[in-house]
N, C-alpha and C positions, 0 to 999 in steps of 0.2 A: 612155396610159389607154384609149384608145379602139380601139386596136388590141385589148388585154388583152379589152375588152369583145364585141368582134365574134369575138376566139379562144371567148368563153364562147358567145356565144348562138348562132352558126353551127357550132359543132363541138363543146363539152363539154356545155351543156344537150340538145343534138338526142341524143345517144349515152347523156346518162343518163339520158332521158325510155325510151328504147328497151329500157336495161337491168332498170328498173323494173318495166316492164309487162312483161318476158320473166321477170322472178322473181316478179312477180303469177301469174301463167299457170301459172307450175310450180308453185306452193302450190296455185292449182286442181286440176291434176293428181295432186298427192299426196295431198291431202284428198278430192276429189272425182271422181275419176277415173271418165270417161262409156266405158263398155266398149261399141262398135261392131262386135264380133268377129259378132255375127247378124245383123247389120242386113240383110244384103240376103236374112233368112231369115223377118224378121217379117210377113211377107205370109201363112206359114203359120200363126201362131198368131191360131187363132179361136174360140169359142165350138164349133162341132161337132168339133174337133179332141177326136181321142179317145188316139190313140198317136203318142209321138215317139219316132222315132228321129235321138240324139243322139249325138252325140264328134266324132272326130277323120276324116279323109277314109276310113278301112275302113268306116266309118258310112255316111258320107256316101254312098260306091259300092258298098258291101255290100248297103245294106239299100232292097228297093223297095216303098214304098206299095202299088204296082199290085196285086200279088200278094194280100196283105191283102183291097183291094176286091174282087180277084175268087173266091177264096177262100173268104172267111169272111163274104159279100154284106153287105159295107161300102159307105159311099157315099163320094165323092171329098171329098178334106177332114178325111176321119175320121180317118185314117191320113196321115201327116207324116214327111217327113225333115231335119229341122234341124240335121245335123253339117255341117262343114265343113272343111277342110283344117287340121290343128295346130289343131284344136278341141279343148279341155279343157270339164270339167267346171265352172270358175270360171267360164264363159263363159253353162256354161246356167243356174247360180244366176241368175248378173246378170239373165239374161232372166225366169228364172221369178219375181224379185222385182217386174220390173216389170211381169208381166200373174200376178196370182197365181190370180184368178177363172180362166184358159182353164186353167190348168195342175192344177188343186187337185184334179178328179177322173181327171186323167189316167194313162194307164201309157207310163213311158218307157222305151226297150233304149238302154244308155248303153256305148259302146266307147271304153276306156281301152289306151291300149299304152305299152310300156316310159318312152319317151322323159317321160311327162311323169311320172313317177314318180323315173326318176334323175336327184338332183341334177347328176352328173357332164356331163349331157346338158343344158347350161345357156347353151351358143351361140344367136345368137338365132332364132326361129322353135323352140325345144326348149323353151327357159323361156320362154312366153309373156309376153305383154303381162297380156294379162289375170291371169292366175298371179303375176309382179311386184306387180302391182295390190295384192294380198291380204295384201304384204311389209309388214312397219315400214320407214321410211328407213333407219333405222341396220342391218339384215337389208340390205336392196337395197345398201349399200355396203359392207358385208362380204363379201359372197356373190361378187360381179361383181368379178373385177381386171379384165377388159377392162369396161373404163369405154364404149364403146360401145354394148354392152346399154342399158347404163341411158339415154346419149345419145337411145338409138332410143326407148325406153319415153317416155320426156320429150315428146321430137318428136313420137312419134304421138298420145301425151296431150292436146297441144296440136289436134293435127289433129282428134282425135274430138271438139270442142266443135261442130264441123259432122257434124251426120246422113250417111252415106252412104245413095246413094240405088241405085234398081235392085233386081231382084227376080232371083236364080239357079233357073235348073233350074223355072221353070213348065209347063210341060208335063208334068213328069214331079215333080212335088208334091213339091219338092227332090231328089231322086234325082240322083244326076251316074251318066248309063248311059252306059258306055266299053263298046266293043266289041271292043276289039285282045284278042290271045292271049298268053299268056306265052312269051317267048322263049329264059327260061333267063336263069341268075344272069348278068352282066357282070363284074365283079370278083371280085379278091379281099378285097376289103375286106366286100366282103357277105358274106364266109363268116366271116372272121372278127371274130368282135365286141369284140378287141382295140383296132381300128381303128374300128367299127361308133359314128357317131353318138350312136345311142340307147343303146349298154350302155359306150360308154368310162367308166374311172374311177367304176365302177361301185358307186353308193349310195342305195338304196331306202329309205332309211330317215330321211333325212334332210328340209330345208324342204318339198322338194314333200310326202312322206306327210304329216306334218301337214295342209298346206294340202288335199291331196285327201281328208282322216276331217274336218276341218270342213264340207268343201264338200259330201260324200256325205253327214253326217248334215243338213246344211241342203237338200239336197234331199229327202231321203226324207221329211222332216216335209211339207213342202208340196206332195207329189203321191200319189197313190191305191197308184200298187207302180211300186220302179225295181228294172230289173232290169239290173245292171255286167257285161260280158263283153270278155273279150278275143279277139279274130280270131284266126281262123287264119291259115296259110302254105302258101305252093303245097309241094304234097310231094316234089318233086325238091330244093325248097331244103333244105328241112327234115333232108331226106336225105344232103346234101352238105353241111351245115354241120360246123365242127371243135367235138372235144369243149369245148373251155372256152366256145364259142358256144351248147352247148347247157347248158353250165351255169348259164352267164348269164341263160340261157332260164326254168330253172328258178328261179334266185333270183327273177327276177321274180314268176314266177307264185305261187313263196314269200311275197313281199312283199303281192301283191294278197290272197294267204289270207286272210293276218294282220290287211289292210286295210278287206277284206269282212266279219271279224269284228265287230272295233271298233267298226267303223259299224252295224254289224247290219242290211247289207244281202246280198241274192241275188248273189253271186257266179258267172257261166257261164267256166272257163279253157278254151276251145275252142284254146288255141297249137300244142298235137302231137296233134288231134283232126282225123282225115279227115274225118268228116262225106259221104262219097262224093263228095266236091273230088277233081277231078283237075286238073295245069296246065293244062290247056285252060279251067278257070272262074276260070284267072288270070289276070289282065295285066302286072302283074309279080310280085316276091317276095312282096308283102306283101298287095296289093290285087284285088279281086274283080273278076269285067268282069260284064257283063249278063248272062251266062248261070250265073254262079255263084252272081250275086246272088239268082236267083230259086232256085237250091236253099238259098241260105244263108236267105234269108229265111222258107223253107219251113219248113225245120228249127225257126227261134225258135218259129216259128207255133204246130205241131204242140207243141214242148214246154213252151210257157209258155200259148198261147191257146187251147188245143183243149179245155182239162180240164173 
């Protein structure tokens, strides 16, 4: 008998005391899920914050405050880069809900690209965390046969009940200035989008566009003008890519049409748009370095802020 008892209290009670609290913890997380994806951005949301620039890392390295301030004789502050690497737009609701006064007369340039539009693109880092988030359970267990997504979504759920801490890109008012050159495509898998991450098994029309015309009509009600665009591409890639690559190319930019309707927001598709980019304003296929930046950001300037 006392053997039985020392088996319950040193090894069955310890184990289901554990198991408890680890399915307490995930009920917090699916119910209340604390989204951490800006944390080490919210040092930029203040009160004289007047423009963000928000999405995914073309955002983030595309678009530079500086320019703005010096520009359009803004003062520092005013002008904001809040994207971040596999940054979604569910990411900056979250945020805009929880400061709704800094964001309410704001104007935000939000950069959406393929990946978070096609469901097919649903490995993890492609269907965010955040994104998941916005799922029913019974959707997140449907959707996910690799049962690892959801593992990771869970784990990190759990981890974001602690704040991260740390502020990125101070200096340069979130801006990440890369300065390398484009060196030209590496593979073949970057040319064709067969193979290509963001356009395999390609479905734009599926859980994420829902999740991205509620999350786009929930932003536009809570900020002054958002204005949705998609990057461009260095023009050698664009130039070498294979035809079904650029078809892919196009359903996309099809899908955002359609998307940007719905929502009845400002749509820019800048994907097969020079803009007077050459590779040298690129650092690799997709993303802008610092000398691109400041023609890309010229450009927004002139066409949406100048009028």
């Amino acid at each position: 008998m006392k053997n039985k008892e020392f088996f319950y209290n040193r090894l069955v009670l310890p184990q289901l005391v554990i198991l408890i609290v680890f399915l307490f913890l995930l009920l917090i997380v699916e119910f209340f899920y604390i989204n951490r994806s800006l944390d080490t951005k919210k040092y930029l949301v203040t009160d004289k914050a007047k423009i963000f620039f928000a999405g995914d890392s073309r955002a983030q390295r595309g678009l530079d405050p500086s320019v703005l301030v010096d520009n359009l004789n803004m003062k520092d502050g005013e002008v904001v880069n809040i994207a971040v690497d596999s940054g979604d737009p569910t990411m900056l609701i979250d945020l805009i809900n929880d400061y709704p006064s800094q964001f309410k007369n704001s104007i935000i340039f939000l950069s959406i690209s393929a990946n978070q539009i096609n469901d097919g693109a649903n490995d993890i880092g492609r269907f965010t965390n955040s994104m998941i988030s916005k799922l029913s359970f019974f959707d997140k267990i449907t959707i996910f046969n690799d049962k690892e997504i959801l593992i990771n979504f869970y784990l990190n759920g759990i981890k974001n009940l602690v704040p991260k801490l740390g502020n990125d890109f101070v200096e340069t008012m979130g801006f990440q200035s890369v300065n390398t050159i484009y060196s030209g495509y590496q593979t073949e898998t970057q040319l064709n989008f067969n193979k290509h991450p963001w356009f395999v098994n390609w479905n734009g029309m599926g859980f994420k566009y829902n999740i991205l015309l509620d999350t786009l009509k929930k932003i536009k009600s809570r900020v002054k003008t958002l204005y949705v665009f998609s990057a461009p591409y260095a023009p050698s890639y664009l130039k070498n890519l294979s035809e079904e690559s650029i078809y892919k190319l196009k359903k996309f930019s099809s899908c955002m049409d359609k998307l940007s309707v719905e929502a009845n927001v400002t749509y820019l598709d800048l994907t097969f748009e020079s803009l007077n980019l050459n590779d040298n304003d690129f650092t690799d296929n997709t993303h802008l370095n610092q000398y691109g930046a400041k023609k890309f950001t010229e450009y927004m300037s002139r066409r949406y802020l100048n009028e």
